[in-house]
C-alpha positions in Angstrom: 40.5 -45.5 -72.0 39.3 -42.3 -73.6 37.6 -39.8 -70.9 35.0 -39.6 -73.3 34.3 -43.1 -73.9 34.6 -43.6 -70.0 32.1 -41.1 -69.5 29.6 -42.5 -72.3 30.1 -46.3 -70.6 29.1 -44.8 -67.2 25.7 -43.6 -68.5 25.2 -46.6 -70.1 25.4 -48.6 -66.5 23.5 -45.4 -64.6 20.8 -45.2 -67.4 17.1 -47.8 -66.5 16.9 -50.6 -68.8 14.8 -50.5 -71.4 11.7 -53.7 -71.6 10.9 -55.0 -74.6 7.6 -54.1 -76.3 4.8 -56.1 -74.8 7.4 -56.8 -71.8 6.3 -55.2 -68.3 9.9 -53.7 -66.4 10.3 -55.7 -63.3 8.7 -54.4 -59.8 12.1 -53.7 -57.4 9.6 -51.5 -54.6 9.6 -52.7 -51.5 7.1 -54.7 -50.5 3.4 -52.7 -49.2 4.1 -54.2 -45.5 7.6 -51.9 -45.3 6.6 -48.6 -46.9 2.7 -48.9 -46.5 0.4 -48.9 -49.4 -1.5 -45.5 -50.8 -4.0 -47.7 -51.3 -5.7 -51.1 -51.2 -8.8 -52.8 -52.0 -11.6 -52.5 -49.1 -12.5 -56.2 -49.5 -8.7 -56.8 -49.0 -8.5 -54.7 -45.8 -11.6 -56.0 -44.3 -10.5 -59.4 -44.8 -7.1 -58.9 -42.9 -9.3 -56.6 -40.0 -11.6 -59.4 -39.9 -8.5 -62.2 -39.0 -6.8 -60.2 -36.3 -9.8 -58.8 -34.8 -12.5 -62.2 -35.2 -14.8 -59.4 -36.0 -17.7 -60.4 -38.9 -18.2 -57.9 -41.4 -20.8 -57.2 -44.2 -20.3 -54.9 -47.1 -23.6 -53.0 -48.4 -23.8 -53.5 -52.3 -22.6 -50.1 -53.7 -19.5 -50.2 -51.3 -16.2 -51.6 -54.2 -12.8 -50.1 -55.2 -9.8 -49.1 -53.3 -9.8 -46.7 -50.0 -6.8 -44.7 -49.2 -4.4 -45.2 -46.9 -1.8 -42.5 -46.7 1.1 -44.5 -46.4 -0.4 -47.2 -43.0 1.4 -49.8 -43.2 -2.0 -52.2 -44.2 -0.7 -55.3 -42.1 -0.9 -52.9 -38.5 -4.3 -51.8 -39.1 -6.8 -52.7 -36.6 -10.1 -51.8 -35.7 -10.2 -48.5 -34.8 -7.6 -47.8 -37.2 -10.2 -49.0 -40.2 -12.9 -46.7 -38.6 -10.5 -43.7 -39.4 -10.1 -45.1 -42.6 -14.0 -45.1 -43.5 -14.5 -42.3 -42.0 -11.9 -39.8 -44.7 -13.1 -42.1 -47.7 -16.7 -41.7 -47.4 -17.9 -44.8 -45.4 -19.1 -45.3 -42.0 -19.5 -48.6 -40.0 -22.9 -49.6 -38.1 -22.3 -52.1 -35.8 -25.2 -54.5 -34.9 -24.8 -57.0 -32.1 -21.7 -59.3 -33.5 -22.0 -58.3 -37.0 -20.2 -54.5 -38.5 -21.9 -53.4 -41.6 -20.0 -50.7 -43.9 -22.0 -48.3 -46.2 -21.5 -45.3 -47.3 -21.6 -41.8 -44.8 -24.3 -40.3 -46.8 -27.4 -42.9 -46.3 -26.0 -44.1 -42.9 -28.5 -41.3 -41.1 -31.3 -43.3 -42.8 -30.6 -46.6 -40.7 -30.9 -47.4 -37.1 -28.9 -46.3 -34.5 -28.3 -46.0 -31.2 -30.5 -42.9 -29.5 -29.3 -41.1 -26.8 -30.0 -38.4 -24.3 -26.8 -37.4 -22.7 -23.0 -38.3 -23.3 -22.2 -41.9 -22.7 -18.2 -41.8 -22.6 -17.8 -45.6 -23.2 -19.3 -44.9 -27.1 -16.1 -44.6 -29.7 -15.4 -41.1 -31.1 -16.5 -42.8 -34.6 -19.8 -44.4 -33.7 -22.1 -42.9 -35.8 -25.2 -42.3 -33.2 -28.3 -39.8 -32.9 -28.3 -37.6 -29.7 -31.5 -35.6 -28.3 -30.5 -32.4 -26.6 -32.9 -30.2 -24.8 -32.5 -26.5 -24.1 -34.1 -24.3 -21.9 -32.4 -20.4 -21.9 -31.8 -20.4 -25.7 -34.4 -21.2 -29.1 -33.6 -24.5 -30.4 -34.4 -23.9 -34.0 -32.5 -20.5 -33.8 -29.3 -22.7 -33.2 -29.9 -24.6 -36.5 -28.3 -22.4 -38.9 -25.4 -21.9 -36.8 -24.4 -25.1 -36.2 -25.5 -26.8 -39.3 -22.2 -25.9 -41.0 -20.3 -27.0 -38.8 -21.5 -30.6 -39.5 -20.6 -32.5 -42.5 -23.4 -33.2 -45.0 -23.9 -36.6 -44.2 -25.0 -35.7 -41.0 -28.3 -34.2 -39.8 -29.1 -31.6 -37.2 -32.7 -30.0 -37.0 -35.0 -28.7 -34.1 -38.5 -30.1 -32.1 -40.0 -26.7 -31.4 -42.8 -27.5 -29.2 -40.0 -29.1 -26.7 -37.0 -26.8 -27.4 -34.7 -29.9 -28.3 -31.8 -30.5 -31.2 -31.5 -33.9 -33.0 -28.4 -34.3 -34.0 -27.2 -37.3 -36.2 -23.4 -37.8 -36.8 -20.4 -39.4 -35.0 -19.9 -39.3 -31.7 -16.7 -37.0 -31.4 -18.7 -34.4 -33.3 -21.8 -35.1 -31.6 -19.9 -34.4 -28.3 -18.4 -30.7 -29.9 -22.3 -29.7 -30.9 -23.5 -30.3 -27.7 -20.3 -28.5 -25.8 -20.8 -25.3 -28.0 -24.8 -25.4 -27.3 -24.0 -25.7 -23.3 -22.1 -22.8 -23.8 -24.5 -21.0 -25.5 -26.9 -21.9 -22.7 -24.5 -20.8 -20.0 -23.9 -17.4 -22.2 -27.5 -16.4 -22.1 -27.5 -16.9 -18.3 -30.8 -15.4 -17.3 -31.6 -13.8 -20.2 -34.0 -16.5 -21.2 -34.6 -16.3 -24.8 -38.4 -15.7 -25.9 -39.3 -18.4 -28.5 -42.5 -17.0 -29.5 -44.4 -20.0 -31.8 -41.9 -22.3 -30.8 -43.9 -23.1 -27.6 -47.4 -25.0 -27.7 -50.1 -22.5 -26.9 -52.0 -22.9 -23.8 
């Protein structure tokens, strides 16, 4: 055979087919559960969380579309997997007694949640809670603007003057950093006990 006829026949066979008009090519990926999917439908996902784990789930009205998944395989994702999930796509999960609901991270503050005073270690790192923290060497409110930033937007930190205390709003892992870098703070000012002027009640 002529080399260049040889040569023209082998990119024939290495060259992709060609579909029809109106034809769609034929899908030769693997399937998702081998390579993991980029991304899937939420309702899809919840639904396959909801068979392995027995957990009951409700989806607030403006929550719809796809969530990422950066290549997870879809079919090994479990409970505190999805909680990950939510958390780099916008959404957070409230659970309530037997029931999760799943909303989005920006009116999640607005809703109830669990309240507490010191850290509880058995509460997941992405349990969105509120935590009071009272100080006593350093100004409560004068903390605010340096922490603030390092909180996302969704979450809320602001100061009680007349009892020297932070509420902070977020998840628990980042609750748990805030209130590290304010004991530090505290321990940093030692007895240098910082005058808080108005932020006291007057006698």
């Amino acid at each position: 055979m002529n080399p260049r006829t040889l040569l023209f026949a082998s990119l024939l066979a290495a060259a992709p087919l060609l579909a029809a008009p109106g034809d769609e090519p034929p899908d030769r990926s693997p399937p998702a559960s081998v390579t993991g999917e980029s991304t899937v439908d939420l309702a899809e996902l919840i639904a396959k969380v909801h068979r392995k784990t027995g957990r009951q789930f409700i989806l607030e009205s403006h929550v719809t579309g796809r969530v990422s998944l950066a290549g997870l395989d879809v079919e090994r994702i479990d409970y505190p997997m999805l909680l990950v999930i939510l958390r780099y796509n916008g959404l957070v999960a409230l659970a309530e007694k037997e029931v999760v609901t799943i909303l989005p991270d920006a009116i999640a503050r607005q809703l109830p949640m669990r309240t507490i005073t010191a850290d509880d270690p058995g509460i997941g790192d992405e349990t969105l809670i509120t935590r009071l923290v009272q100080v006593r060497n350093i100004c409560a409110a004068q903390t605010v603007p340096i922490l603030r930033p390092l909180m996302p937007q969704y979450a809320h930190l602001a100061a009680y003057p007349f009892t020297n205390t932070l509420v902070m709003t977020d998840r628990a892992d980042n609750v748990r950093r805030i209130a590290d870098l304010v004991e530090r703070l505290e321990k940093a000012a030692g007895n240098n006990k910082q005058d808080c002027g108005s932020s006291k009640l007057a006698s």
